[in-house]
Structure formats: structure tokens, C-alpha cells
N, C-alpha and C positions, 0 to 999 in steps of 0.2 A: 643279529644282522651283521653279516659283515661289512667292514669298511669298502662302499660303492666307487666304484671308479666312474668319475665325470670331468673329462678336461679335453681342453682346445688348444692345438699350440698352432700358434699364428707368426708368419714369419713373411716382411717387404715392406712397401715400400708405402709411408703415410701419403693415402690417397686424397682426403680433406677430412675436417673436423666441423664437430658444429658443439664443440664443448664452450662451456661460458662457467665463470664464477658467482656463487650467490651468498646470502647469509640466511642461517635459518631464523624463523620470524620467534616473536614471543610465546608463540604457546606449544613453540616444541619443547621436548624434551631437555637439550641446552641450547638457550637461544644466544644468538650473537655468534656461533660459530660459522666460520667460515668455510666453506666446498665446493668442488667443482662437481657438474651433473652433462652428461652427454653422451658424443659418440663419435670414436676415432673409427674412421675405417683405413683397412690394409689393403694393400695392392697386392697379392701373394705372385702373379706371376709377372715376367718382364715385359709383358705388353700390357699391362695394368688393366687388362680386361676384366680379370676377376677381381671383384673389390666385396671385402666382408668386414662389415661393420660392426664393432664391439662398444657395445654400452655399457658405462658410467654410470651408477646413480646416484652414489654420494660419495667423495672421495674427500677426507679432510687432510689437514697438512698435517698431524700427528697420528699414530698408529693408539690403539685401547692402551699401550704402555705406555705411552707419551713420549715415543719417540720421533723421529723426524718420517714423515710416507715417501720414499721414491717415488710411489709412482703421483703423489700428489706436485711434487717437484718437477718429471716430468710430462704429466699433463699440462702444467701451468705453464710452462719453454713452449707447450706444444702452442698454446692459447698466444701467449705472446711473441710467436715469430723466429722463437729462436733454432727450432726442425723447423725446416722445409716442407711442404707437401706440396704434390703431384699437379695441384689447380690452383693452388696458389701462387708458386714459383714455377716450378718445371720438375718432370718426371728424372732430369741428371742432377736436380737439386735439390729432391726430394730426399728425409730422412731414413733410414731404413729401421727397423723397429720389430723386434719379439717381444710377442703378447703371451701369457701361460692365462689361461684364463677359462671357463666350464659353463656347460650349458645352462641355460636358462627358458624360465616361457615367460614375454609377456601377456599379458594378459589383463581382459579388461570386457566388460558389459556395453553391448552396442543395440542402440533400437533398426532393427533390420525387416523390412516391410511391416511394420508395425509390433514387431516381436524382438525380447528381448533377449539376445543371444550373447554365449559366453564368446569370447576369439584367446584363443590361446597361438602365437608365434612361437618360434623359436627363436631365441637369439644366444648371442657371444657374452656372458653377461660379466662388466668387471677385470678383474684378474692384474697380474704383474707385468707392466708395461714397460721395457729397457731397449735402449737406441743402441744400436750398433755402432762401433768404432769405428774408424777406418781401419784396422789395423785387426781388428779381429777377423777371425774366421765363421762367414756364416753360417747358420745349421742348416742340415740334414732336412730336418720337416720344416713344410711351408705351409700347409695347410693340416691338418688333421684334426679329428674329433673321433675320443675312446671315450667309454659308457660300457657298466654295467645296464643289461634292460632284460626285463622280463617280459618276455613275449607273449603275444594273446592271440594275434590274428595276422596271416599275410592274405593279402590281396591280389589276385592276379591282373592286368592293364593290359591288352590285347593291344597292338601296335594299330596306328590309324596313318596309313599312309598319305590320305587327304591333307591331312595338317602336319605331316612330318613328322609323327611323333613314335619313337620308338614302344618295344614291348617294353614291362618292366613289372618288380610289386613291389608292393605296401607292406610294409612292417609295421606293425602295429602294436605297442604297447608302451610301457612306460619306464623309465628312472629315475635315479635318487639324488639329489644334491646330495654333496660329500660330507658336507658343514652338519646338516640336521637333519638330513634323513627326509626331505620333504618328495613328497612321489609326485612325479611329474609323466601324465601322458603325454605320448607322444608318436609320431610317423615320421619313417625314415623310408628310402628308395634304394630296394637292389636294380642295379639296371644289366650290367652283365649277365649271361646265358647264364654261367654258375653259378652267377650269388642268387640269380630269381630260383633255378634249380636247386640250391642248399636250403633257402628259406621255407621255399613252399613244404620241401620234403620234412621238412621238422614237425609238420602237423602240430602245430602250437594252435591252441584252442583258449578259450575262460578257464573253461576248466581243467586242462592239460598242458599247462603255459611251459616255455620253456627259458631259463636264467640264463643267460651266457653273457658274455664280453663283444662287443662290435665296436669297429670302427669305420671311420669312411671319411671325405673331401664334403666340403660348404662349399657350395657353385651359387655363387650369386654373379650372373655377367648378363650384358647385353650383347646379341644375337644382331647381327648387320645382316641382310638379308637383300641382294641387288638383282633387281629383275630388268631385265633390256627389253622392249619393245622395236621390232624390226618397222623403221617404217617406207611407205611406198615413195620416198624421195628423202633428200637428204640428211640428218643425223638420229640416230636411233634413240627413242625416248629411254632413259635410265632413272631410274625410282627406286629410291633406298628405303625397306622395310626395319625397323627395328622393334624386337620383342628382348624383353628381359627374363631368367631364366635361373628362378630362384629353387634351390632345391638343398637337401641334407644327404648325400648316396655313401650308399655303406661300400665298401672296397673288403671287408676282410672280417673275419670272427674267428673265436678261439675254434682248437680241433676240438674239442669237448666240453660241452655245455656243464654249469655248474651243476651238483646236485639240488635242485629245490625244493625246496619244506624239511631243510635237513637242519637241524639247529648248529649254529657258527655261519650257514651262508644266508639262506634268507627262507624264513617259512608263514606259511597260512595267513597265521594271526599277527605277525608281524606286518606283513600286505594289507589285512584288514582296517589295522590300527592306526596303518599311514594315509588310508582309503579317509576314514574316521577323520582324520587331522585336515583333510583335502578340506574335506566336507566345507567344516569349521570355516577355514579361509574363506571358501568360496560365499559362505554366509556373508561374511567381515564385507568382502569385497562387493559385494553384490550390495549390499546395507549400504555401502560409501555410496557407490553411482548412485542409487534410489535418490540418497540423501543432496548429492551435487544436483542431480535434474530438478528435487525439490526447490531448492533453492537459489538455481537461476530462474523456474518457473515463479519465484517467489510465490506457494503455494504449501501450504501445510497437509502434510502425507502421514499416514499412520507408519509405523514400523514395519519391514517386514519380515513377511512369515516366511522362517528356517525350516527348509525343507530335507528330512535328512533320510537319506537312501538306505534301505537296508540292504548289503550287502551279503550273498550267500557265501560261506566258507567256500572256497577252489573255484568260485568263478568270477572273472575280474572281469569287469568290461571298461576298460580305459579307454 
């Protein structure tokens, strides 16, 4: 397998935080250490409309060599006041801040009308968090998000004028964290005529999937939506609608798709193995919630049964 490309580069302006410092308790792994866990969000444009939020999960003040963590240094300025942000202080007082940092899912087991369903999110997850200077030159990208992904399915979205919502499709399939190869399904949105026109034409199927490199903009903004009512004597009623408008849109991919099932880029059995490893987690995962409802219900629950999918060679369904 080759080395996956997964990264985010984030660039503006600290919009608010909601990180806090903890310690970990006695039955981790080393307890008494100290970490911050949360989530900074960015302002990426100058009307601070678009705000995307990167999370934290454990960040300690030394790196695995035991050297000092920047970014735990500044998270911790961020916690105590010493950046500014956007709601706290003011948007000319706010810090401004590049995040390098790669996609993620959370993900997590929910009772949804009576049934227990997986929710898989996308998010910002982590990464190397540095305050701009005054004095430096800001970058170039403000937003972006690149990814190797192996495609399995596009979906076509017929435009629905009623609700204002443009055409668009569904990309559908999955990739790699960089770190250890963990496969992550996932959906992404071509909205432009061409990129719905590039996607669809790829005829990416289960079983005819196709590798390539994409990138695209994180649009998480709220939508002000003012509608005026004429009325038959003096001032016209006005009503502000607001909807928020969270979305992952692809903007670009390589001219040529990788070769897939080629050994050195990414093949078959490789896909299957990381299919295999999904599995696994999802068991783990699935056992903890069991185990958490068990015992707020304070109620004794048998184990549960590992359910493990057999997967057919060349056809993925992520």
C-alpha cells in the first residue's frame, strides 16, 4: 500500500474554543498525566461566516520523545486568554492561526427509534496548530482538504427548486488515515456541472472502484435567509430565516486516476484486510456503548455477539 494522502490545511481567524485541561484518572494507561481535549474552531474567511472546527482529543505537554508539544503550549495561551478569539474579544482582536491537520470520523453507536445505529461524522481531527505573527506572510490555502479515496459509488441529486437546493452528487467511498492505514468510509459533494460530470463519468462501482487523489473546501456556515412581507398599511413585516450549511465539496482531482490492485499503490487484499481491521473496531466500539448503557441502566447484559461480514474480493461496499 502506498503512503495515503490525508490532510487539511486550515488558515484564520480563532473563532471560539471549547478546549479545557484534564488529568487522566488511575486505570489508564499513565495516570496522573496531564491534557488538553477539545475543539478550536477557524474562521477561514473575512466575514467569519465560515467556521470549521478541529478537534483535540488528547494533547499532552510532551511529545512520545519527551520533548516539549507546541501545539500543547499553544492550545493551553489559547485556554488562558492569551490569542484572542472572534466571541470572546472581537473579530480585529482575534488570533489568526494555521492548523495542518487530516481527516477523521467520529463516530459513535446511537438508539435511533428504537434501533441501534452506527453515525459516522466527518471531522478536522488534531494536527499542528501555529499563530501567525504579525510580521509574517499569510499563506496561500485557507481552507482545503486532499485525500487519497477509493471510489465505489456516485450518486446523482436532482436540483429541487422548492427548497432552493441545487443539482449535485455523492461520491462515495472511502480513505486511509496516514498514521496506520485505518479505512475510513466516507461521502464527499461534487456540486459544479464538471466535477458532477467527471465523477459520474468514472463509472466507479464495488466492483470497478476507482483510486485517485481529491480535493475540495469544508463549508460549515450559516445561511441568513430575509424575507419582507408587503403589508396593507404601514411597515413591511421582515423575518430573518436561518439554516446552517454543513458540507465536504470536492473542487479538483488528479488528471489520472491511480492504477488499483497494482502492488506499490493499493490492491484487493490490501482493501479487504483494512475492511477486516474496520470490522474489529467496530466490534470494540460497539461492546463499549453496550457496556456504558449497561451500566448507567445499572443492569447486567450478556457480551455482545461479533458480527463479522464477509467480504467478497473487488467488491466494497463502504
Amino acid at each position: 500500500m502506498q503512503r495515503m494522502k490525508n490532510s487539511i490545511e486550515l488558515f484564520g481567524r480563532i473563532y471560539e474554543h471549547d478546549l479545557k485541561k484534564a488529568v487522566t484518572g488511575l486505570n489508564s494507561k499513565n495516570p496522573g498525566t496531564g491534557y488538553i481535549t477539545g475543539t478550536v474552531s477557524i474562521a477561514t474567511d473575512d466575514d467569519c461566516f465560515n467556521v470549521v472546527p478541529v478537534h483535540y482529543t488528547f494533547v499532552t505537554a510532551a511529545t512520545k520523545s519527551g520533548k516539549p508539544n507546541p501545539t500543547f503550549a499553544v492550545l493551553s495561551n489559547i485556554i488562558d486568554g492569551v490569542y484572542g478569539t472572534v466571541m470572546k474579544t472581537s473579530k480585529d482582536d482575534a488570533a489568526f492561526a494555521r492548523i495542518d491537520t487530516q481527516i477523521g470520523l467520529n463516530e459513535f453507536y446511537t438508539d435511533r427509534s428504537g434501533e441501534t445505529t452506527l453515525v459516522s461524522a466527518k471531522r478536522a481531527e488534531g494536527g499542528f496548530i501555529h499563530i501567525q505573527g504579525k510580521n509574517e506572510e499569510p499563506p496561500k490555502i485557507t481552507n482545503k482538504f486532499t485525500c487519497d479515496m477509493l471510489i465505489t459509488n456516485v450518486r446523482h441529486i436532482d436540483a429541487d427548486e422548492e427548497r432552493g437546493l441545487p443539482e449535485k452528487a455523492i461520491v462515495k467511498g472511502a480513505i486511509f488515515n496516514d498514521y496506520n492505514k485505518t479505512l475510513m468510509p466516507v461521502e464527499f459533494t461534487a456540486a459544479h456541472p464538471d466535477a458532477i460530470g467527471y465523477f459520474e463519468g468514472l463509472d466507479a462501482t464495488g466492483k470497478n472502484p476507482t483510486f485517485t487523489q481529491v480535493w475540495g473546501k469544508i463549508i460549515n456556515e450559516t445561511i441568513v435567509r430575509t424575507i419582507t412581507e408587503e403589508s396593507a398599511f404601514g411597515e413591511a413585516s421582515v423575518r430573518e430565516i436561518k439554516s446552517n450549511r454543513r458540507d465536504w465539496v470536492l473542487t479538483g482531482a488528479k488528471p489520472e486516476p491511480y492504477d488499483f490492485n497494482t502492488e506499490g499503490t493499493l490492491t484487493t487484499e490490501e482493501v479487504n484486510e483494512a475492511i477486516k481491521t474496520r470490522e474489529i473496531y467496530l466490534a470494540t466500539l460497539k461492546s463499549r456503548s453496550d457496556e456504558y448503557k449497561a451500566s448507567r441502566a445499572a443492569a447486567t447484559t450478556s457480551k455482545p455477539t461479533t458480527k463479522t461480514t464477509t467480504v467478497a474480493p473487488g467488491d466494497f461496499d463502504f
